[in-house]
C-alpha positions as CSV (number, residue, x, y, z in Angstrom):
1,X,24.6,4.1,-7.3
2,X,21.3,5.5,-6.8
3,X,18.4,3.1,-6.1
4,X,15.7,5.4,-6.3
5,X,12.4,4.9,-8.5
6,X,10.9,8.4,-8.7
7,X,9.3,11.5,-10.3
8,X,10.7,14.6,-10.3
9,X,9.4,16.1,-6.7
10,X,6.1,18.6,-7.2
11,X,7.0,21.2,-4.6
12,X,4.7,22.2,-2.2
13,X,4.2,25.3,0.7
14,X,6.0,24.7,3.8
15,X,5.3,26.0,7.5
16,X,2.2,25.3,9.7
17,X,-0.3,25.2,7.2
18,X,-1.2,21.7,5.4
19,X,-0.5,21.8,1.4
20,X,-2.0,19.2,-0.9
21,X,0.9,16.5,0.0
22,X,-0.2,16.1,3.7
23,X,-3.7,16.3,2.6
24,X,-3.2,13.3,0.0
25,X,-0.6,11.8,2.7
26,X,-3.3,11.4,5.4
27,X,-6.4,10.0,2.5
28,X,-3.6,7.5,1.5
29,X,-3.0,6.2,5.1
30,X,-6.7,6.5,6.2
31,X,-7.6,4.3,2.8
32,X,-4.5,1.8,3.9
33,X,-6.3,1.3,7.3
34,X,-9.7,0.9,5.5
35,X,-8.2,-1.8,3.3
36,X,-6.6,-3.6,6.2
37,X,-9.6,-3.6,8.1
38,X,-12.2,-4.5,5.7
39,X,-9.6,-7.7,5.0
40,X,-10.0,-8.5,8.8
41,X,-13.7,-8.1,8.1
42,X,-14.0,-10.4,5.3
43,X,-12.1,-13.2,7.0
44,X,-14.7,-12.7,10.3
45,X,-18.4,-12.0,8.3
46,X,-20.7,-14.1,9.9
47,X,-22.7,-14.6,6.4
48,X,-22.5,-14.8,2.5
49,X,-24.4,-11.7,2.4
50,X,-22.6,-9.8,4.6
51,X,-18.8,-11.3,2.8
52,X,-20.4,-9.8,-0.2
53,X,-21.0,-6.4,1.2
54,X,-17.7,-6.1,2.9
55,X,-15.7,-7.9,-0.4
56,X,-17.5,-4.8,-2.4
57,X,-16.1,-2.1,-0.2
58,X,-12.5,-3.6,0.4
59,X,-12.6,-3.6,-3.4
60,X,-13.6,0.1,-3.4
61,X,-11.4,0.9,-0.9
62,X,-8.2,-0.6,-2.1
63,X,-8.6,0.6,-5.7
64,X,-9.4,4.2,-4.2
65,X,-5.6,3.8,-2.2
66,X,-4.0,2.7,-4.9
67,X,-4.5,5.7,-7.4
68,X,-4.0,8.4,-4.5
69,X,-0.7,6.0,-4.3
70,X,-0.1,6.6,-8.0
71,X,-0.9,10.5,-7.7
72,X,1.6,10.6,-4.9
73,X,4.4,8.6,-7.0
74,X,3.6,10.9,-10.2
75,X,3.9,13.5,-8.3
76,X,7.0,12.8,-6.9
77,X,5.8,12.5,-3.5
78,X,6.5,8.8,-2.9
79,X,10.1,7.3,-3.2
80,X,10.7,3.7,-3.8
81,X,14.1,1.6,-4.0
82,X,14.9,-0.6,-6.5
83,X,16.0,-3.8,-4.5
84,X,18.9,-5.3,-4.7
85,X,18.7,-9.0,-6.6
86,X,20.4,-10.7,-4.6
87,X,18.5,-9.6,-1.9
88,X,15.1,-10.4,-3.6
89,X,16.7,-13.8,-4.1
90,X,17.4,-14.4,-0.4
91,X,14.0,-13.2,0.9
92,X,12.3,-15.4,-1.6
93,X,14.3,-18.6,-0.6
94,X,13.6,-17.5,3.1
95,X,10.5,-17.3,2.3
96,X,10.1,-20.4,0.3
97,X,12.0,-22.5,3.0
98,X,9.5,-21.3,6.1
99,X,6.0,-22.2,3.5
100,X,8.5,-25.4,3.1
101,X,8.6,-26.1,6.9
102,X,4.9,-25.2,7.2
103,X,3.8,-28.3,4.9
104,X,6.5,-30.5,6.0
């Protein structure tokens, strides 16, 4: 059975040369690291003001990777896997049971 969530697959040049998929492929990981950073940030600003500032550009930032994610995935370009259910039921009682612990 195939687990796949995708579009069919926009083809693109091979060889040394970069195409349009590694050019999207490296914006979409340098907007992950921005995201992850700027959460770092906003958990370390030293003042309301400066939260602010940093909340506005995580905001930018993450909406920004999300639609070059959703122009990968339309374009075939990103593969997910449906997940199993009973896995999604174990994880989620893992889960559950460790934030269980943590309050205890």
């Amino acid at each position: 059975m195939n687990n796949q969530i995708k579009n069919p697959k926009v083809e693109t040049p091979t060889g040394m040369t970069l195409n349009d998929k590694d050019y999207i492929s490296s914006l979409l990981s340098t907007l992950k690291q921005l995201v992850k950073n700027y959460a770092v940030s906003l958990t370390e600003a030293s003042c309301e003001e400066l939260y602010e500032e940093y909340k506005e550009m995580f905001d930018t930032y993450s909406s920004l990777q999300r639609e070059v994610y959703e122009l990968m995935f339309r374009k075939g370009w990103y593969v997910l896997e449906q997940a199993d259910t009973n896995k999604i039921s174990s994880k989620y009682q893992t889960l559950n049971q460790e934030f269980m612990d943590l309050n205890g």
